[in-house]
MDAnalysis code that builds the backbone (N, CA, C; Angstrom):
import MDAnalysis as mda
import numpy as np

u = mda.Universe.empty(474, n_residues=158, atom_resindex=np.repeat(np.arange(158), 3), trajectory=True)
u.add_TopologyAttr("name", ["N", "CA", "C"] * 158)
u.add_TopologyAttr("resid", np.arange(1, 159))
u.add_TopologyAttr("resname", ["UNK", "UNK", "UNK", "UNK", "UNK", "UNK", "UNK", "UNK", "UNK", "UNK", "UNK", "UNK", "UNK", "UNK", "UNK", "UNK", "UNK", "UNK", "UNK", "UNK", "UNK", "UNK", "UNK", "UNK", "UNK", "UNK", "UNK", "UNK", "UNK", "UNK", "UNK", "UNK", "UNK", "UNK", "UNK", "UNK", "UNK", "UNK", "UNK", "UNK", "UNK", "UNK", "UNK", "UNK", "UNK", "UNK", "UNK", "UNK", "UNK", "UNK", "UNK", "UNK", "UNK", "UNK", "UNK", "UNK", "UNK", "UNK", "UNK", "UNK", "UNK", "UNK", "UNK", "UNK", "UNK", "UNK", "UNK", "UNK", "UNK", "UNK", "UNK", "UNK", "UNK", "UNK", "UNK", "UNK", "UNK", "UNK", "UNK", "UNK", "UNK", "UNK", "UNK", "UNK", "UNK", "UNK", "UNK", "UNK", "UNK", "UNK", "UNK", "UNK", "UNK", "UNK", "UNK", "UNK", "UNK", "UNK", "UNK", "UNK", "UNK", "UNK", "UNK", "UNK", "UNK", "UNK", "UNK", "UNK", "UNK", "UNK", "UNK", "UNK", "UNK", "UNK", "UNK", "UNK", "UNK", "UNK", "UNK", "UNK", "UNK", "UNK", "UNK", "UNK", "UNK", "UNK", "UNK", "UNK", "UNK", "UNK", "UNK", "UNK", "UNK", "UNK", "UNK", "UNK", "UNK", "UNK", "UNK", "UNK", "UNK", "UNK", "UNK", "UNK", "UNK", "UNK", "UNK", "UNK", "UNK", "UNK", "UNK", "UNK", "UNK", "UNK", "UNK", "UNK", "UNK", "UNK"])
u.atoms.positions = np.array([
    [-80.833, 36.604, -73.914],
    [-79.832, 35.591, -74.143],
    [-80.109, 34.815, -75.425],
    [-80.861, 35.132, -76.294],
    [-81.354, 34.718, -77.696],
    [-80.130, 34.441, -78.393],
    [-79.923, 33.282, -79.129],
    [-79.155, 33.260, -79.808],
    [-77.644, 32.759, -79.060],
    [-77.437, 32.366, -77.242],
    [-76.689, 32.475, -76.714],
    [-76.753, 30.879, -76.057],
    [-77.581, 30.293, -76.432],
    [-77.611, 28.730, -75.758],
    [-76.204, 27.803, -76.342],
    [-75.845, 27.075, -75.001],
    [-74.961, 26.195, -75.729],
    [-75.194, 24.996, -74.808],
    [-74.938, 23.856, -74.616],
    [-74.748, 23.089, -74.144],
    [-74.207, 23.230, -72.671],
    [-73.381, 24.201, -72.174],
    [-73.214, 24.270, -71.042],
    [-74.046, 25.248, -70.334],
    [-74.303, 26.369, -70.676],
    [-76.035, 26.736, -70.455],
    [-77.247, 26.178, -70.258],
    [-77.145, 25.723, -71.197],
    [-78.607, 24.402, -71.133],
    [-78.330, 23.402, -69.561],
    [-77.337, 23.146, -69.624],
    [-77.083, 22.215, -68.364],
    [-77.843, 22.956, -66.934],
    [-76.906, 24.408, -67.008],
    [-77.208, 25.503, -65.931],
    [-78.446, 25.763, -66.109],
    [-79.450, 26.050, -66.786],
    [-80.556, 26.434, -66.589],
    [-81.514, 25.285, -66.287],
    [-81.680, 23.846, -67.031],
    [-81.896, 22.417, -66.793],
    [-81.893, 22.054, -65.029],
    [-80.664, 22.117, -64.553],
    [-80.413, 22.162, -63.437],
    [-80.704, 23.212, -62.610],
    [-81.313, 24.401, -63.067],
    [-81.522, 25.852, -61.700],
    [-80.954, 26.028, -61.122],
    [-79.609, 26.645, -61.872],
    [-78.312, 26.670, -61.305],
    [-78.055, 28.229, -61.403],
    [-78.129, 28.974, -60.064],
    [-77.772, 30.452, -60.736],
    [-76.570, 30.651, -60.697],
    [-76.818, 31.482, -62.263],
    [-75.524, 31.604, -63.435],
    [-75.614, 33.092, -63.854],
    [-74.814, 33.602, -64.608],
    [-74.909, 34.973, -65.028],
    [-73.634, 34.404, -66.232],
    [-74.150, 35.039, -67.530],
    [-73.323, 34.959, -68.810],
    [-72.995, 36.199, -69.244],
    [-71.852, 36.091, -69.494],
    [-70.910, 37.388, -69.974],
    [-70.259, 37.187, -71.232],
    [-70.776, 38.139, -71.883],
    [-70.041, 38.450, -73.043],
    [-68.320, 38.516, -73.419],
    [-67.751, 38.425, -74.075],
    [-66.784, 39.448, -74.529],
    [-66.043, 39.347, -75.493],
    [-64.895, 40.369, -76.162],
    [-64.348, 40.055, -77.270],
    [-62.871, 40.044, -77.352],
    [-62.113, 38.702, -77.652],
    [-61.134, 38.511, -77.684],
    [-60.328, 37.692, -79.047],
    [-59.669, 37.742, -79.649],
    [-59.411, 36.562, -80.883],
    [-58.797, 36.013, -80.126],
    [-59.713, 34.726, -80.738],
    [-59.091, 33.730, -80.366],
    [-57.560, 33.088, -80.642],
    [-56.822, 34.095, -80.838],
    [-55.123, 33.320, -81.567],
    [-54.457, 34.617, -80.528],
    [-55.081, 35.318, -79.202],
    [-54.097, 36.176, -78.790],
    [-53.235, 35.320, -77.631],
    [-52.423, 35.855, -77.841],
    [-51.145, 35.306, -76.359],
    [-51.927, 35.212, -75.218],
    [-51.640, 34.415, -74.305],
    [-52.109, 34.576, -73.066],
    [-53.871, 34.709, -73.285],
    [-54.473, 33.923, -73.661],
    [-55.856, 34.261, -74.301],
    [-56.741, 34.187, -73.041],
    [-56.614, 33.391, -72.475],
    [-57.015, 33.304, -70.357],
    [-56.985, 34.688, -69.959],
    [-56.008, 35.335, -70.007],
    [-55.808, 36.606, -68.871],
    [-56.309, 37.890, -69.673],
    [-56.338, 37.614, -71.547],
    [-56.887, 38.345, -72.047],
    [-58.442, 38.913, -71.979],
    [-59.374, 37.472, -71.577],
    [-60.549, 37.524, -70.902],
    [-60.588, 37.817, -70.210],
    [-60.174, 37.430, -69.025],
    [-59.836, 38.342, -67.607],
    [-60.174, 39.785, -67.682],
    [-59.117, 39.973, -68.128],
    [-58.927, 41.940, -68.687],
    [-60.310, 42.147, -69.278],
    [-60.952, 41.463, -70.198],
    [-61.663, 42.640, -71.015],
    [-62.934, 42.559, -69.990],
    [-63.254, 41.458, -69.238],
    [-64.151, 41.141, -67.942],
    [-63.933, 41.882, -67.073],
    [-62.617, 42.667, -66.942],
    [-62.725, 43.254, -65.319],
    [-63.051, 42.638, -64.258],
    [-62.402, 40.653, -64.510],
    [-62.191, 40.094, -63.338],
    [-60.810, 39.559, -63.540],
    [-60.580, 39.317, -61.936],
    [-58.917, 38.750, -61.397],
    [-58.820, 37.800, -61.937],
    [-57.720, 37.417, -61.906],
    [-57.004, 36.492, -63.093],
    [-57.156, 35.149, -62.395],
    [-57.267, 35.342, -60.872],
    [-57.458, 33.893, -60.429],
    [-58.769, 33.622, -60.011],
    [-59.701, 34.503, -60.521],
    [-60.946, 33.931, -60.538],
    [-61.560, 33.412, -61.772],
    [-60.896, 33.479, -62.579],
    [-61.582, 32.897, -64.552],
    [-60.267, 31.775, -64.493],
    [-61.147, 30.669, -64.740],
    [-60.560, 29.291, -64.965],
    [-60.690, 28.781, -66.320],
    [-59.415, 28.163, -66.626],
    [-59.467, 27.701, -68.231],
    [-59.642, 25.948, -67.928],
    [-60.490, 25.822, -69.110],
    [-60.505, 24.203, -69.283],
    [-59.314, 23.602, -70.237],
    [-58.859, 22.828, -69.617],
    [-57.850, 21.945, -70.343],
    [-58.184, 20.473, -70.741],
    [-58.287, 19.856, -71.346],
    [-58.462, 18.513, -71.876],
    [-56.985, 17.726, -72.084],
    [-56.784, 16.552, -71.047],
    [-55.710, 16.228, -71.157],
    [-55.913, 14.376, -71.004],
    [-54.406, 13.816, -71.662],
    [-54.888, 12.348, -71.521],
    [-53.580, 11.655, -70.341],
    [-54.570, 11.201, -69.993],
    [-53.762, 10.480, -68.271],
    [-53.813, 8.987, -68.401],
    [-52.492, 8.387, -68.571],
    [-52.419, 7.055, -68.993],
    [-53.374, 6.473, -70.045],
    [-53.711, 7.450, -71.072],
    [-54.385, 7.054, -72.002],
    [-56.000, 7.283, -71.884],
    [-56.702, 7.904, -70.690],
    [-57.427, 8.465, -70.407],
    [-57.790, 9.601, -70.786],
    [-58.827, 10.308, -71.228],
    [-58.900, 11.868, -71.032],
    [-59.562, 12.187, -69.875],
    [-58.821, 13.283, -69.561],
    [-59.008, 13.784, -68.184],
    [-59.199, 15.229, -68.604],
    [-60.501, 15.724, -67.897],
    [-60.564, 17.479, -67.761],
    [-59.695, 17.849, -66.307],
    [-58.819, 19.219, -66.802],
    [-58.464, 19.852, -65.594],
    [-58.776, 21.546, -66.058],
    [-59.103, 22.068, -64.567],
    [-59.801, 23.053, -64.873],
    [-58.850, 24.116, -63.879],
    [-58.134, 24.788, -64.227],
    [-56.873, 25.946, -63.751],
    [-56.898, 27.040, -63.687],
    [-57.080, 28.133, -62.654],
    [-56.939, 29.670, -63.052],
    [-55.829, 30.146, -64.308],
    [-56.803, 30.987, -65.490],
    [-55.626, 31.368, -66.808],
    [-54.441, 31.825, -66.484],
    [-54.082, 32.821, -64.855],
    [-52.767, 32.718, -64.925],
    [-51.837, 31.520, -64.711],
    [-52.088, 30.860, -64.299],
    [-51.385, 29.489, -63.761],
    [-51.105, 28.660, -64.819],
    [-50.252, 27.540, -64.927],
    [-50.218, 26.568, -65.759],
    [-50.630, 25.294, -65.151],
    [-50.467, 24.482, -65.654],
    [-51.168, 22.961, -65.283],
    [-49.961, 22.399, -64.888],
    [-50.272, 21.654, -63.635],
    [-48.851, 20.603, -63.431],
    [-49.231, 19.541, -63.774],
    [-48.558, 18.911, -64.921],
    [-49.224, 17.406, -65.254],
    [-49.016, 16.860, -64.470],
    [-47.663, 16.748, -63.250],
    [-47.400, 15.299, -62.740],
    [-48.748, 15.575, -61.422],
    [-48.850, 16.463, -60.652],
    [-49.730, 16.162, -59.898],
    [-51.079, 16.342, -60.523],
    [-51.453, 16.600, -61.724],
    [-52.721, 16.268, -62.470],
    [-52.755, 14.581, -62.567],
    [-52.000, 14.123, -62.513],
    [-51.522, 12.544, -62.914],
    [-52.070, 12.002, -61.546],
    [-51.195, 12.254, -60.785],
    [-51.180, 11.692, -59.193],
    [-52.582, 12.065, -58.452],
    [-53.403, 13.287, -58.993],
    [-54.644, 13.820, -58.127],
    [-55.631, 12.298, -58.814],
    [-55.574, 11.673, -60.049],
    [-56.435, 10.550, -60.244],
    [-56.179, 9.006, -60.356],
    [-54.512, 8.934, -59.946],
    [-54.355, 8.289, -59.580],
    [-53.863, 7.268, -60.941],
    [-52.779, 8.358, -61.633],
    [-51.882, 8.298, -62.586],
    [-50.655, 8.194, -62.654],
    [-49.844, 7.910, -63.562],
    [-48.533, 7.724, -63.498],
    [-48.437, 8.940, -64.420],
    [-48.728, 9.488, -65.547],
    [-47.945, 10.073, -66.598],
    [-49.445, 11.071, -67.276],
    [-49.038, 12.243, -67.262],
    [-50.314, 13.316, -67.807],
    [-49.538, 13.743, -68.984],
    [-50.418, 14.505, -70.428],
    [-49.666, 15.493, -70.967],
    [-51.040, 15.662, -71.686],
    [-51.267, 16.903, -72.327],
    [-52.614, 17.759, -72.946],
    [-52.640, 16.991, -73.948],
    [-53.908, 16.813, -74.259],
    [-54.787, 15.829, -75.644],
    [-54.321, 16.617, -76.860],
    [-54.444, 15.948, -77.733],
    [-54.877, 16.478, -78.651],
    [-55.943, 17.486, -79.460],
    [-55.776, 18.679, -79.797],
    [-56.944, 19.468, -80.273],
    [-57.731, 18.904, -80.473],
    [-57.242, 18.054, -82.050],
    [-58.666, 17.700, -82.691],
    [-60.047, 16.724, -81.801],
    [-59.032, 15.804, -80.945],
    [-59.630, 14.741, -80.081],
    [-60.474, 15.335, -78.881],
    [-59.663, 16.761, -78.880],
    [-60.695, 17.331, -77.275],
    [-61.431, 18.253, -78.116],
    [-61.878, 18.269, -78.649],
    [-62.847, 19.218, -79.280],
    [-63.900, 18.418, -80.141],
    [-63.754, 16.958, -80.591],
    [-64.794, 15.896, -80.945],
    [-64.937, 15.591, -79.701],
    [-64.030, 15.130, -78.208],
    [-64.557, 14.240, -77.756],
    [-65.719, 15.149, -76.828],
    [-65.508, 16.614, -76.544],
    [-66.159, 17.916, -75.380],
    [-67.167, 18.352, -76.365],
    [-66.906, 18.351, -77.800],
    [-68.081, 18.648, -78.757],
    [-67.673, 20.832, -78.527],
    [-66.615, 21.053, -78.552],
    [-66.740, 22.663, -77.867],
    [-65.309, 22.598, -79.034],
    [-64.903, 23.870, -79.521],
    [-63.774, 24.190, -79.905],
    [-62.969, 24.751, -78.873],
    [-61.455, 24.996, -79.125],
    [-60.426, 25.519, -78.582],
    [-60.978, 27.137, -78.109],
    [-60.465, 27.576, -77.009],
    [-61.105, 28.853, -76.695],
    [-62.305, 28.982, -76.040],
    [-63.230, 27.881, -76.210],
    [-64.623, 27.482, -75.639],
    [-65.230, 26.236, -75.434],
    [-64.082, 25.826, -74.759],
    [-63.950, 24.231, -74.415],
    [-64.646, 24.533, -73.002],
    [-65.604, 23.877, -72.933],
    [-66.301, 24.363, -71.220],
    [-66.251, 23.011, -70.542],
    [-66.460, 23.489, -69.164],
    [-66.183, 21.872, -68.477],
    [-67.346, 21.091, -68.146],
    [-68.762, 22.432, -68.453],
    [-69.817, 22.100, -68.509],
    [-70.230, 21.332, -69.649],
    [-71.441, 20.449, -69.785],
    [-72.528, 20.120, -71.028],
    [-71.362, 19.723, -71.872],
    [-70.411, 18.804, -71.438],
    [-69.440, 18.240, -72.598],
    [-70.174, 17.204, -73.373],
    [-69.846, 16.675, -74.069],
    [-70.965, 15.494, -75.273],
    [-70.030, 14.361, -74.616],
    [-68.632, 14.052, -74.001],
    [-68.431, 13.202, -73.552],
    [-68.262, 13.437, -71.904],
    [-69.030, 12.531, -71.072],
    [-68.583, 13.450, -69.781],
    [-67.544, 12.844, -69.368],
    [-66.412, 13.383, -69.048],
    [-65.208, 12.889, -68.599],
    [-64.303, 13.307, -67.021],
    [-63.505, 12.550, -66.641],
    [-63.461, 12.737, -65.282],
    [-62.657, 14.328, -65.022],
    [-62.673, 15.208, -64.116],
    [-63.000, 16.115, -64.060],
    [-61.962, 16.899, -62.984],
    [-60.876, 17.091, -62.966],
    [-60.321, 17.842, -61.799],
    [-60.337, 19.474, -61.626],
    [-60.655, 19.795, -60.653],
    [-60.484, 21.143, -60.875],
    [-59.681, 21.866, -59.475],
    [-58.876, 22.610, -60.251],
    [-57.934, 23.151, -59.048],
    [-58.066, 23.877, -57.540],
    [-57.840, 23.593, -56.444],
    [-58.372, 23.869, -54.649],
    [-58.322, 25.183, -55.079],
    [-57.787, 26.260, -55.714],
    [-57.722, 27.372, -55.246],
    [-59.317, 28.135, -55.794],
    [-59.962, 27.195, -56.619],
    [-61.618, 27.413, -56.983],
    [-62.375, 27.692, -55.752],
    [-62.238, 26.847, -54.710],
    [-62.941, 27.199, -53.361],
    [-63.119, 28.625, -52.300],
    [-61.825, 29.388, -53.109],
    [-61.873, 30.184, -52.219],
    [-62.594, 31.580, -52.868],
    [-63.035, 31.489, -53.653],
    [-63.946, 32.321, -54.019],
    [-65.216, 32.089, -54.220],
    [-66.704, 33.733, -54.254],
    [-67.897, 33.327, -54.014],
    [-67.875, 32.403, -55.377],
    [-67.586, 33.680, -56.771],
    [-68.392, 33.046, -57.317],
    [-66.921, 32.612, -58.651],
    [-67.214, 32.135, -59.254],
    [-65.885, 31.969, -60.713],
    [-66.492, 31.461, -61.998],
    [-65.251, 32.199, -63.036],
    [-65.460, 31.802, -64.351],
    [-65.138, 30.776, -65.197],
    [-65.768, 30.247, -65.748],
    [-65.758, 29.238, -66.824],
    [-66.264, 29.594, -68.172],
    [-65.523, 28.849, -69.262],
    [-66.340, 28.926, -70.378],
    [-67.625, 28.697, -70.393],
    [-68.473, 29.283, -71.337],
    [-69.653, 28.854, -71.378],
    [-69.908, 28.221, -72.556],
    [-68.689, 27.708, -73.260],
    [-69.507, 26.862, -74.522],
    [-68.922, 27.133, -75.616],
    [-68.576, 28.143, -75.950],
    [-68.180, 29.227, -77.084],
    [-67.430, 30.424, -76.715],
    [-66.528, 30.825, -77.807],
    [-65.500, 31.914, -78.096],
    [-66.401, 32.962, -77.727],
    [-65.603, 34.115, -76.771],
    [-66.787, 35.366, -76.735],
    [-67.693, 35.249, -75.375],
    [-68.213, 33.824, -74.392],
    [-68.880, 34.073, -73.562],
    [-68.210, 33.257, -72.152],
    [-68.642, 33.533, -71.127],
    [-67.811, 33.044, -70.056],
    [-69.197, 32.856, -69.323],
    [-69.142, 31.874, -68.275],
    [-70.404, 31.745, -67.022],
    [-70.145, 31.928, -66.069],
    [-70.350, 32.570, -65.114],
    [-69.958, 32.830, -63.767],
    [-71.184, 32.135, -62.609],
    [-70.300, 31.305, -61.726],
    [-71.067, 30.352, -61.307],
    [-70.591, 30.225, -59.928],
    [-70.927, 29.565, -58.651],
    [-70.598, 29.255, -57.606],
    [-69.695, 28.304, -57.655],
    [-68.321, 28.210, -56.920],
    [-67.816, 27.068, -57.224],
    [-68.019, 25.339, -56.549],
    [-69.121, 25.621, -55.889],
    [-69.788, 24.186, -55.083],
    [-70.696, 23.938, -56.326],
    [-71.119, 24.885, -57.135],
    [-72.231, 24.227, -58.055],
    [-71.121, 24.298, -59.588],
    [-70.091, 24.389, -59.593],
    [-69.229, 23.529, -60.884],
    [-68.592, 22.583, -60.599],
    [-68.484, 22.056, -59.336],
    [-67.731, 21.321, -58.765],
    [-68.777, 20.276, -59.056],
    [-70.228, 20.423, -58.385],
    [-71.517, 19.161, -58.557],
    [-71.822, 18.755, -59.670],
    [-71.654, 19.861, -60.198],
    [-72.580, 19.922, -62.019],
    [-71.235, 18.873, -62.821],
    [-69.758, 18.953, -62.695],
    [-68.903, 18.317, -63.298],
    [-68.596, 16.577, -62.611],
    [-69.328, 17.007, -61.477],
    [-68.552, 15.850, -60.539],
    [-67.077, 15.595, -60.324],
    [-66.430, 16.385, -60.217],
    [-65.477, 16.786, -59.961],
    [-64.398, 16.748, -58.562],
    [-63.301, 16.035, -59.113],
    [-62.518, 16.534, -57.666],
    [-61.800, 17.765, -57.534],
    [-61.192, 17.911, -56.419],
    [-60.305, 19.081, -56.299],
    [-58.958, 18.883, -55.727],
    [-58.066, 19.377, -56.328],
    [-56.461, 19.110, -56.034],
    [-56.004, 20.148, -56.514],
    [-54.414, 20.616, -55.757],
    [-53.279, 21.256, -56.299],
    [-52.966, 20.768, -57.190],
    [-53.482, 21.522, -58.828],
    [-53.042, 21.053, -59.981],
    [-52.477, 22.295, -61.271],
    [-52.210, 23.696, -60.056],
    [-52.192, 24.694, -60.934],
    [-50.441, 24.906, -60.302],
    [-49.958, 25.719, -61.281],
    [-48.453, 25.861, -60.831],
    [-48.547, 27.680, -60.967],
])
């Protein structure tokens, strides 16, 4: 794994969290860039979750969604006890997570921020997340991304 540390790694290994990191190769500017990982992983589409960075009454809020699904802002709003959601700004979620677009992880963010991640995470052993960077994904238990983020869980995927 030389050469493969990032901040949300470091967290997982810090913590003795078993993890398994996966490679893969996708550009980052393809359509559907979620399900494109999926595919080249040879996992289901509702087991690899994308991080979203979004601001909730002026808040940033992480929500964390299987790539086929989209985000419902209004019950992203209502799961923290919001009136009004809509996705941050690039530049702002990528200074404030310290991660670029494509490898925005929900792990080892530089700001830790409050954290939803969607019920349908529970029903599998294990699921994907970014790991930090374009190219790698972490596959993790979802009781231990749920702890590691502090995180709630709500219907927030459509």
């Amino acid at each position: 794994m030389a050469g493969q540390a990032t901040p949300a790694i470091a967290v997982l290994v810090r913590q003795r969290i078993d993890h398994r990191v996966h490679a893969y190769s996708v550009d980052a500017d393809t359509p559907n860039y979620g399900v494109a990982v999926a595919d080249a992983l040879g996992v289901d589409h509702t087991r690899l979750f994308k991080t979203l960075v979004t601001d909730v009454d002026g808040s940033l809020t992480v929500a964390v969604v299987p790539v086929a699904s989209e985000l419902n802002l209004k019950a992203l709003a209502g799961a923290v006890g919001g009136k009004r959601a809509t996705l941050a700004d690039r530049a702002l979620a990528e200074k404030t997570t310290g991660y670029v677009r494509g490898g925005i992880s929900p792990l080892g963010q530089r700001k830790r921020l409050p954290t939803v991640i969607d019920e349908s995470v529970t029903g599998h052993e294990t699921v994907y997340v970014s790991a930090g960077r374009r190219g790698l994904q972490v596959e993790l238990k979802p009781a231990d991304l749920i702890a590691l983020t502090d995180a709630i869980t709500a219907r927030i995927a459509t």
